[in-house]
N, C-alpha and C positions, 0 to 999 in steps of 0.2 A: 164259540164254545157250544159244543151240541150235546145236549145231554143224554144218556141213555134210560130210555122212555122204561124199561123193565128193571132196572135197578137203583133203590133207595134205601134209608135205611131213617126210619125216626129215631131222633135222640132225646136226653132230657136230663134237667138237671131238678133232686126234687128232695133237694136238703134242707137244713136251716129254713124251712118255711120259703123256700123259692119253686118257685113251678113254673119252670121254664122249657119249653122244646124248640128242637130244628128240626131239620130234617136233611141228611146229605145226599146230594142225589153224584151217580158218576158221569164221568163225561165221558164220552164214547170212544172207545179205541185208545183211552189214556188209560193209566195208572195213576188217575187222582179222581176225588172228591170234591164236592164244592159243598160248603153248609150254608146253608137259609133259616135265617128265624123264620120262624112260623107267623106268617102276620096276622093270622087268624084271631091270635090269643092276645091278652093283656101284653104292652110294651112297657109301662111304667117303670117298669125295673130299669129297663135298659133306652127310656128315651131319651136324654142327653144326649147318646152318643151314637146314637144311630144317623145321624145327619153327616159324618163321616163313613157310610158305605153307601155299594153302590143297589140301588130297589131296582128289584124286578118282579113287574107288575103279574106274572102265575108265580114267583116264588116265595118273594119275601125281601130281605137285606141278604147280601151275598156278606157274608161275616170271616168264614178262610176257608183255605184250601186242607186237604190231607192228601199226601202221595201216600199210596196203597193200593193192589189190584185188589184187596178183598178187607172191608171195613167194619169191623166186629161193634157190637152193641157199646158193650167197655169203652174198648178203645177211642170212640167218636162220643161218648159221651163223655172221657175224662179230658178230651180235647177241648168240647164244650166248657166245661169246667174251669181249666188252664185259661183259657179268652175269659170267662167272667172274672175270674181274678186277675190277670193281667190289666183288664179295662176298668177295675176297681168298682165291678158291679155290687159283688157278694159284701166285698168292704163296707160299700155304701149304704146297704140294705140294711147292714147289721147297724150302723152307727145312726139309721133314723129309727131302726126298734129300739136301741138304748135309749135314744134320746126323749121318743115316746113316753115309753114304759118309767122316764127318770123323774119327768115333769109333768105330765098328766098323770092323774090321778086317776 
């Protein structure tokens, strides 16, 4: 997989009190995308489950693919989105703010 050094695109999820980015970068001469968390930033949200993808040491966690020759802001952040709720990120976040906010005072 070679990726193409001039095209990326940062994404982000920055709802419900989550602040999260990737970044997709394309692969060269395809019609796809590859996203990476951002390893830069806080994982807490999503460290469970990150020991099921594959780390690349300049990227990040290789998290999925999009086939698209041209990958709009929207559209790769609701994708973003789609994977946090699929892997029952946002789920989880919200159910330890309730849980916080129910029992601590």
């Amino acid at each position: 997989m070679k990726l193409d050094p001039n095209q990326h695109l940062h994404l982000g999820y920055y709802e419900n009190n989550v602040d999260l980015e990737a970044v997709a970068y394309k692969i060269q001469d395809e019609n796809k995308w590859v996203v990476f968390l951002d390893n830069e930033q806080d994982t807490t949200l999503v460290q469970k489950i990150l020991n099921q993808y594959d780390y690349h040491e300049k990227y990040g966690y290789k998290l999925f693919t999009v086939d698209a020759d041209d990958l709009s802001y929207e559209a790769g952040s609701k994708r973003l989105e789609e994977w946090l709720k699929t892997n029952n990120i946002i789920c989880l976040f919200f159910i330890s703010l309730s849980f916080v906010d129910h029992f601590i005072p």
